[in-house]
C-alpha positions in Angstrom: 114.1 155.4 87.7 113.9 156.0 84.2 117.2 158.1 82.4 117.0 161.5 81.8 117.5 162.9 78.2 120.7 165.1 77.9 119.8 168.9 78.1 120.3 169.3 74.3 117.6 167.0 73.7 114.8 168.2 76.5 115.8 172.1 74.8 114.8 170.8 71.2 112.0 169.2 72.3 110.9 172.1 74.4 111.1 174.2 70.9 109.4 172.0 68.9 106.4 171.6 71.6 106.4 176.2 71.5 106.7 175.9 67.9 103.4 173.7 68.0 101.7 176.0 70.7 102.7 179.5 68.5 101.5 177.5 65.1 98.4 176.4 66.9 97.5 180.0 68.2 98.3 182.0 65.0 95.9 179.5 63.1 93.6 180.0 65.2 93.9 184.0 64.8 94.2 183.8 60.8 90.7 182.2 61.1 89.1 184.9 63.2 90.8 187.2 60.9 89.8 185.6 57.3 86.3 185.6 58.7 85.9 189.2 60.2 88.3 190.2 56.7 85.1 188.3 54.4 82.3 190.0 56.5 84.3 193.2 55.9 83.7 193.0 51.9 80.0 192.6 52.1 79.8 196.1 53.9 82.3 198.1 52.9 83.5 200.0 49.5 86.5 198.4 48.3 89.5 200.5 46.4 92.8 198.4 45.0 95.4 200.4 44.5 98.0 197.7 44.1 100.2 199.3 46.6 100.1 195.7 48.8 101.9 194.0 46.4 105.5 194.0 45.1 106.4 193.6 41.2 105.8 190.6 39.9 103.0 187.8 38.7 99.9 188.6 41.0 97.6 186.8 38.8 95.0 184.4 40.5 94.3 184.7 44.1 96.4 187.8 45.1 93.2 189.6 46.5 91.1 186.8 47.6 90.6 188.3 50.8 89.1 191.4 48.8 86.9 189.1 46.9 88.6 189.7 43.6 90.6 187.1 41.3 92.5 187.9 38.7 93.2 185.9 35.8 96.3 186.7 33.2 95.8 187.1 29.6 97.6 184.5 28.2 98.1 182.3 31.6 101.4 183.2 32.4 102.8 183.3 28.8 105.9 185.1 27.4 105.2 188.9 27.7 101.4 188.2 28.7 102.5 188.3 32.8 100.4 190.5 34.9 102.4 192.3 37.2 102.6 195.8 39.2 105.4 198.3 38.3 106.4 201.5 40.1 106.9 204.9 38.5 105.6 205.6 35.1 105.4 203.2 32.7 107.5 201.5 30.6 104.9 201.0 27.8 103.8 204.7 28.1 106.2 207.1 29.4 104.2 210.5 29.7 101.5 208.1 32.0 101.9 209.3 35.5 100.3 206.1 38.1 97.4 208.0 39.4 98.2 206.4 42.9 102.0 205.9 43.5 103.7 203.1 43.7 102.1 200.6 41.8 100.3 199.8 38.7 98.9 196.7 37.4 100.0 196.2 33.6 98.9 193.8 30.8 100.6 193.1 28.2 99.2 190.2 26.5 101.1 188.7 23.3 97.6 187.4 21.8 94.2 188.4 21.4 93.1 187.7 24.6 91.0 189.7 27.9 92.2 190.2 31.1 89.8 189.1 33.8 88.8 191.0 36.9 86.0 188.7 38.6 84.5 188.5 41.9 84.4 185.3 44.0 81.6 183.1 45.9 79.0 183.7 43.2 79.2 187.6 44.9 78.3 190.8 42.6 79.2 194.6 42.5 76.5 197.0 42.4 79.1 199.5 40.5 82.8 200.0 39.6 85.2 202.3 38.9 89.0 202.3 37.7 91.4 204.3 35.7 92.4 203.1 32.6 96.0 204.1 30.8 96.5 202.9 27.3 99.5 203.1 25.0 99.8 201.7 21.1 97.2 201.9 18.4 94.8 199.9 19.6 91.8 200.4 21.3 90.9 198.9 24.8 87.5 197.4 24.9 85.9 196.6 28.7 82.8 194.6 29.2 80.8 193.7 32.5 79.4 190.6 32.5 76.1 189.1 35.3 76.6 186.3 37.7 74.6 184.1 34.6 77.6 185.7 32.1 75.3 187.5 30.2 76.9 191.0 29.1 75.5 194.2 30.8 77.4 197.1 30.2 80.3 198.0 28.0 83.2 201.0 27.3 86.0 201.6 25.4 89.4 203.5 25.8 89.9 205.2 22.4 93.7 204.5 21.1 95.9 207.6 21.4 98.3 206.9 18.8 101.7 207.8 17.5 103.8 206.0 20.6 101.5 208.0 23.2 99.1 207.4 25.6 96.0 207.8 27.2 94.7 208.0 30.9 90.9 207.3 31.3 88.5 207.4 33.9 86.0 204.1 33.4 82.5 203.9 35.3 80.4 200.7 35.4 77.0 200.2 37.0 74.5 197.0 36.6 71.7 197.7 34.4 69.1 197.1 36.9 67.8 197.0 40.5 68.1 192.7 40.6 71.3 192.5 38.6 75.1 192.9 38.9 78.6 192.6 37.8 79.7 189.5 38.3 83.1 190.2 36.1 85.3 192.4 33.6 87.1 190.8 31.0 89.3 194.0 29.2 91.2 193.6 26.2 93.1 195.2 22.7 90.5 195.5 19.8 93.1 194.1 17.4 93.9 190.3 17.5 97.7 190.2 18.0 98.5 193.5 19.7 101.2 193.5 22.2 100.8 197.0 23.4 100.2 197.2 26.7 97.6 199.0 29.0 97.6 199.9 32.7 94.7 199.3 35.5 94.9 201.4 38.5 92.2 202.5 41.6 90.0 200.0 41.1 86.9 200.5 43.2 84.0 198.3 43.8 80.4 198.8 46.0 79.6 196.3 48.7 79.6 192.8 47.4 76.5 190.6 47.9 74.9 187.4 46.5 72.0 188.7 43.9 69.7 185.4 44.3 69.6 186.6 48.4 66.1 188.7 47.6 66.3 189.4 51.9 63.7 187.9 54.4 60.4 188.3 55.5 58.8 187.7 59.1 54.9 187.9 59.7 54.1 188.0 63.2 51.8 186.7 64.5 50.9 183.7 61.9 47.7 182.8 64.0 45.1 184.2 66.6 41.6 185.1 66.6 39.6 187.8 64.5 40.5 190.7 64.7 43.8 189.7 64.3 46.5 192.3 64.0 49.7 191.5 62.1 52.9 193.0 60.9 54.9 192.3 57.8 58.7 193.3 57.8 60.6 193.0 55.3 65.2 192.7 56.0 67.0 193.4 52.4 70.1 192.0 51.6 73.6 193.1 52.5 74.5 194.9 49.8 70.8 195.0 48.4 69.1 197.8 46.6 69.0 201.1 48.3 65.5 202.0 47.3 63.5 198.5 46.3 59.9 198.7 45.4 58.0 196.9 47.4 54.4 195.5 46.9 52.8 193.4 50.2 50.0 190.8 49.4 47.8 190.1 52.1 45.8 187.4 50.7 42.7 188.6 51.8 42.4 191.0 48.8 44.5 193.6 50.7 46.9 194.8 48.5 49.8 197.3 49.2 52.0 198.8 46.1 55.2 201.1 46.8 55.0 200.0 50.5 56.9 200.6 53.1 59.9 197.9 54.8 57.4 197.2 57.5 53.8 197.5 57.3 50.8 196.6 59.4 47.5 194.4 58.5 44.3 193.5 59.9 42.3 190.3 59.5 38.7 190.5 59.9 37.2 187.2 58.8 38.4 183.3 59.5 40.1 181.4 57.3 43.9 180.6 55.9 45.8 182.9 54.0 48.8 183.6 52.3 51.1 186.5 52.8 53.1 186.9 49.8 56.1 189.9 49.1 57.4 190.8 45.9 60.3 193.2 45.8 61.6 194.9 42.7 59.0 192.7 40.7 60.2 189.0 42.2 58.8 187.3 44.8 61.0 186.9 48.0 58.5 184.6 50.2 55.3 184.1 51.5 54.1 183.3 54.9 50.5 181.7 55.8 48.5 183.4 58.3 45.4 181.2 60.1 42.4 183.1 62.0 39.6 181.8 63.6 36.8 182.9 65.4 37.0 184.1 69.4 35.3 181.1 71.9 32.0 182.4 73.5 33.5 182.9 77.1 30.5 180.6 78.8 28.3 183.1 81.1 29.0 182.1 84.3 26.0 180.0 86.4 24.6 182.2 89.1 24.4 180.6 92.1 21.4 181.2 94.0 21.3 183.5 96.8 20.6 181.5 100.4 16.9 183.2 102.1 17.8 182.9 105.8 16.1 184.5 108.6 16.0 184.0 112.5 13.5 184.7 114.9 14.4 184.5 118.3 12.9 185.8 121.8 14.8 187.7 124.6 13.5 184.9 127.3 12.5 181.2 127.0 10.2 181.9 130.1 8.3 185.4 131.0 6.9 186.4 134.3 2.9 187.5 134.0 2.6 191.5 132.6 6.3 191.4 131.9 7.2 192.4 128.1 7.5 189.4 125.6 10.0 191.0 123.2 11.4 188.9 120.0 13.8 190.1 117.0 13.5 188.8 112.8 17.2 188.8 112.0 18.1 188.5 107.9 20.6 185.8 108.3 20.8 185.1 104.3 22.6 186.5 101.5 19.6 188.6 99.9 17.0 191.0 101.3 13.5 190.1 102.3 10.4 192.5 102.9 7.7 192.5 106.0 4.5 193.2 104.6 3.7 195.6 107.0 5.5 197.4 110.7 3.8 194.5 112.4 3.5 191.1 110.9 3.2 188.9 113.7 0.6 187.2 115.9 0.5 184.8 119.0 -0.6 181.5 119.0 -1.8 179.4 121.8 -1.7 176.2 120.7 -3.0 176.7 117.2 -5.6 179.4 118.1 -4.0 182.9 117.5 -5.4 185.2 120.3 -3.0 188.5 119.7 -2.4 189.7 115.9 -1.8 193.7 115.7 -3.3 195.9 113.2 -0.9 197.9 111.1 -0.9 199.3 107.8 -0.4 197.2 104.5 3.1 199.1 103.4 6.1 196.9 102.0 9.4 197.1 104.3 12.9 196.1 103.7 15.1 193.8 105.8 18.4 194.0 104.0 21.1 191.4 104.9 22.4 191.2 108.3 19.6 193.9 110.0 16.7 192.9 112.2 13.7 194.3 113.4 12.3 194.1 117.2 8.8 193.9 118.5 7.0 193.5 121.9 4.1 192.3 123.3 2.3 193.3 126.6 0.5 190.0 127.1 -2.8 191.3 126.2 -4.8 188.9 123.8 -7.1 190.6 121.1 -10.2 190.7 123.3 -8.4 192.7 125.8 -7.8 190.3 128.5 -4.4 188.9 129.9 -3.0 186.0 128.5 -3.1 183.2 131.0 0.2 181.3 132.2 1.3 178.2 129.3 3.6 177.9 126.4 3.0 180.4 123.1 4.4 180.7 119.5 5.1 183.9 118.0 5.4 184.2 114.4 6.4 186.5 112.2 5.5 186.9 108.5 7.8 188.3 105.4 8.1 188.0 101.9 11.1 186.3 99.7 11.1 186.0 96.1 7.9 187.0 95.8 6.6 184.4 97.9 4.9 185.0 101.8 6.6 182.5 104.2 6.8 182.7 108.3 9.2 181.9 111.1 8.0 180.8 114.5 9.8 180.7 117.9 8.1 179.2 121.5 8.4 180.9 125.0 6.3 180.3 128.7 4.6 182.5 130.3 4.5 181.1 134.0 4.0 181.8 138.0 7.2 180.1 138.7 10.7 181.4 139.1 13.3 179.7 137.5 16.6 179.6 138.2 19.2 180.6 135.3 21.8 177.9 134.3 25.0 180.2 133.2 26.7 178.2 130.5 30.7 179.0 130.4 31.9 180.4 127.8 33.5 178.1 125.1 36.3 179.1 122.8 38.7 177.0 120.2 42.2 177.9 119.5 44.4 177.2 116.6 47.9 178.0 115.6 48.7 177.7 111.6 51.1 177.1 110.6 53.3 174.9 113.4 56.7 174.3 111.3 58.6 176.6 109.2 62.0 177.9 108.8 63.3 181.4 110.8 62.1 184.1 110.4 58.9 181.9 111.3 55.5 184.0 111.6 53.0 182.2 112.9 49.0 183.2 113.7 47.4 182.4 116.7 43.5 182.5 116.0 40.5 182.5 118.7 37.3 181.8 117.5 33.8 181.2 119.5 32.6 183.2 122.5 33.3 186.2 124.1 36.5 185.5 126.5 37.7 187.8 128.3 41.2 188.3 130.3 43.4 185.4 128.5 47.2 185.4 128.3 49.0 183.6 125.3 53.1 182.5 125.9 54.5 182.1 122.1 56.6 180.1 124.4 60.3 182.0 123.9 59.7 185.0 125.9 56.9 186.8 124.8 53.7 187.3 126.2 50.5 188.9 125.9 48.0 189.8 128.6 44.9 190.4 128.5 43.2 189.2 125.3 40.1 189.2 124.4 38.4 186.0 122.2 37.4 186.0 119.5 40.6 187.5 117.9 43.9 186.6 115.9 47.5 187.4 117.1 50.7 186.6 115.0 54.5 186.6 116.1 58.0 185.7 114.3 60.3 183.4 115.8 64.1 184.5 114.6 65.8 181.5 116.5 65.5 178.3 116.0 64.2 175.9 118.3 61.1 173.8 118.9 58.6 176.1 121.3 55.2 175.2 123.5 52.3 178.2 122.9 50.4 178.0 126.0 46.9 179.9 126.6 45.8 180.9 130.2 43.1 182.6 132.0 44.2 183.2 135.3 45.9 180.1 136.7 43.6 177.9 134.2 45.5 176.3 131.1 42.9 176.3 128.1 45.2 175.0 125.5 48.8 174.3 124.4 50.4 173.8 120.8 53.5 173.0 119.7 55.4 174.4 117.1 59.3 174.2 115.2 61.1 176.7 114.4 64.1 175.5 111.7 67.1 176.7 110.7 67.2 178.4 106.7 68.5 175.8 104.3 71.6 178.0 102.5 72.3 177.3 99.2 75.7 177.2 97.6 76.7 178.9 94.7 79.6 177.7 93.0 81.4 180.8 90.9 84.9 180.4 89.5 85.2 184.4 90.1 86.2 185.0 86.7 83.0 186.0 85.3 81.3 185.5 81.5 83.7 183.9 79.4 85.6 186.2 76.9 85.4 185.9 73.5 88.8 187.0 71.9 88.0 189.0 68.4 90.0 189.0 65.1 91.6 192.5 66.1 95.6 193.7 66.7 95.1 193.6 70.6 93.3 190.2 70.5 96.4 189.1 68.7 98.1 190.1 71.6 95.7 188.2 74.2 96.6 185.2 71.7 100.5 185.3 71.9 100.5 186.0 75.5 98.5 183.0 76.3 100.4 181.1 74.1 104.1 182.4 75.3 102.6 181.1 79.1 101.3 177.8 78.2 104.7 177.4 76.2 106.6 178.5 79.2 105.1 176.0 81.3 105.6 173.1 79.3 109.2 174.3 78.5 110.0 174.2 82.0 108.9 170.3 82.6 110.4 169.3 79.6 114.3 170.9 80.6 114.1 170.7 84.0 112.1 167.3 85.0 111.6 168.6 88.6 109.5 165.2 89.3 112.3 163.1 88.1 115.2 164.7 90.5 118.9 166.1 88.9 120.9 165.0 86.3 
């Protein structure tokens, strides 16, 4: 077994391996922080007071996290420091610090401009700041654009005679798609050591004046008419009220328009959305229309001309009633050309066709029409025993067409052969998983009295075909569906019921992860975690429980 380290050892190595842990955690937090502290300056208004730092040099990168750098006259040189200072100042007794304690003071020993600037290429719609100045110089400010060209200017008149002076100053860019970048301020007489005081500095919402904001067309294609919409997202920090002009490309044109606006293309072809804000162009999107596809007209399929003719009897006594029935079996109506169109045929001699009025009748789909004949042929006389045809005439599409059907007349008695009814039986489906419904279906002739066992308990008596039943098997199990009538089996079918598959979710109970924010109590989430993840390994390190005592 390998030796232990003393306990002195394992406790500085536990420490170091915390320290590690804190370090890692804090960095982490800083980051979180730093970012939510540089969204923070793009939204917000932004007043330095100085209060946040103690006297001393805070030229450079004192308030990056404000955006602001700060560069000393005469970098760092003797009496050119830039530094805060409580109470009034020392340059210019009767100047009270507009917001207690500090103040930031320049006093440069040559002829050279403190500079205020903003970072990351960002601009300030406006500024304000007080401005107190003591000697006999004047102090001079000028605002300078991202591109250092000069865009505003003041200046802080000299009061003279060991006093001083306490001025308000207010800067703004000179127009909509400009803004200060930078203020460089400084004594209008080369060699003046007389210092003046900066306090409440105050700055709009920084943003980055190339970002002109975004533009989203949608849709960017579909078929005339097609209906669009053009929005239009400023910048953070962007003009409050930009002029805005839409191009639609199609010779639609909208001045002083509106954030979101809506278009309609009426002809095919490509074209090119374009929007200018504040007189630049901030994109353009393309837009493609076509013409709408015939929708082919769907092929009618022709309707089916059926009819049936059909006689009560194959075989009549002598003087008993021949009666036969048209039935429209088709999928379109046909027309009788009159309340009689039939005749009897012996052979191919017609001996009975009825008289009846020329007048056009419908047979709509599914009905029939019945007629009778006495036996009597056209002269009067009885038809003698032998086989006839009966046909019937009617009209479809415009065109006369005929259906025949044959019977006997005849002396002799026949005997009537009684077919059985015939039925079939199906089951669908025959496997499935419980609850398992399944249809039991009887198709065919007329049955009457059957009994169907689904096979796990339940039956039903007295069924009539043709008909359809259905029943749910809740337990699983492999069943025999048997049909009856009386003591006669007319069909079995098998069927499976199955168990559900169940499907396993696999949840670790906690949840959507959580996302830990740059905020005071996520600062606490941090350290906790970190104080029990340092615990942990603390207690390995000392103790070695897997490596028995010391």
């Amino acid at each position: 077994m390998a030796k232990i380290p003393p306990l002195y050892l394992r406790v500085r190595q536990a420490l170091v391996v915390s320290a590690l842990i804190f370090s890692a955690s804090l960095g982490y937090w800083s980051i979180q922080t730093f970012q939510l502290s540089q969204a923070d300056i793009a939204t917000e208004k932004t007043t330095l007071n100085w209060d946040d730092k103690s006297s001393g040099d805070i030229a450079g990168d004192a308030y990056a996290d404000k955006g602001v750098e700060i560069l000393s006259p005469d970098g760092g040189g003797s009496g050119a420091t830039l530094f805060a200072a409580s109470g009034a100042s020392a340059a210019c007794p009767s100047y009270k610090v507009p917001s207690e304690p500090n103040i930031l003071i320049a006093k440069p020993s040559s002829y050279a401009p403190l500079v205020i600037k903003f970072t990351q290429g960002r601009v300030s719609d406006s500024m304000n700041f007080s401005i107190g100045n003591a000697g006999n110089a004047e102090v001079s400010i000028e605002a300078f654009d991202i591109d250092g060209k000069s865009i505003a200017t003041k200046t802080v008149n000299a009061p003279g005679g060991g006093q001083c002076v306490n001025s308000p100053v207010t800067l703004a860019a000179t127009t909509a798609d400009s803004g200060i970048a930078e203020i460089r301020l400084k004594k209008n007489a080369p060699g003046t050591t007389d210092g003046f005081g900066i306090d409440d500095f105050a700055f709009s919402a920084l943003h980055d004046p190339n970002d002109l904001g975004t533009m989203v067309v949608e849709p960017t294609t579909g078929n005339i008419p097609l209906k669009v919409t053009a929005t239009y997202t400023p910048p953070q920090g962007g003009s409050a009220s930009p002029k805005i002009k839409w191009n639609f490309g199609d010779g639609t044109t909208l001045d002083d328009a509106n954030a979101a606006e809506t278009h309609t293309y009426t002809s095919v072809g490509t074209f090119t959305v374009t929007l200018i804000v504040n007189g630049k162009t901030v994109d353009t999107k393309t837009v493609t229309t076509t013409q709408p596809k015939e929708e082919p007209k769907p092929i009618e399929k022709p309707k089916v001309i059926s009819v049936s003719l059909t006689t009560s009897k194959s075989i009549y006594k002598p003087a008993e009633l021949v009666e036969f029935t048209l039935k429209n079996t088709g999928e379109a109506k046909v027309q009788l050309p009159n309340g009689a169109p039939f005749k009897i045929l012996q052979g191919s001699t017609a001996i009975f066709e009825p008289i009846s009025t020329q007048a056009l009748i419908d047979l709509s789909i599914g009905q029939s029409k019945t007629w009778t004949w006495d036996q009597k042929k056209s002269d009067g006389l009885t038809a003698a025993s032998g086989n006839y045809i009966v046909t019937v005439s009617y009209l479809a599409e415009n065109k006369t067409q005929s259906k025949s059907a044959s019977f006997t007349i005849s002396q002799t008695q026949i005997q009537t052969v009684v077919t059985p009814p015939t039925g079939t039986f199906a089951v669908t489906p025959t496997t499935g998983t419980v609850p398992f419904e399944v249809a039991f279906t009887c198709t065919g002739d007329t049955i009457t009295n059957l009994t169907v066992d689904f096979g796990d308990g339940i039956v039903q008596s007295n069924v009539t075909c043709p008909t359809t039943l259905k029943h749910t098997y809740t337990t699983a199990g492999n069943y025999t569906i048997t049909v009856r009538q009386g003591e006669k089996i007319l069909g079995t079918q098998a069927v499976t019921a199955k168990e559900p598959v169940v499907v396993q979710t696999k949840t670790d109970g906690k949840g959507a992860p959580v996302k830990l924010a740059s905020s005071g109590a996520n600062l606490i989430i941090v350290l906790l975690i970190a104080s029990i993840l340092s615990g942990i390994v603390s207690y390995f390190i000392i103790r070695r429980p897997f490596h028995g005592n010391e």
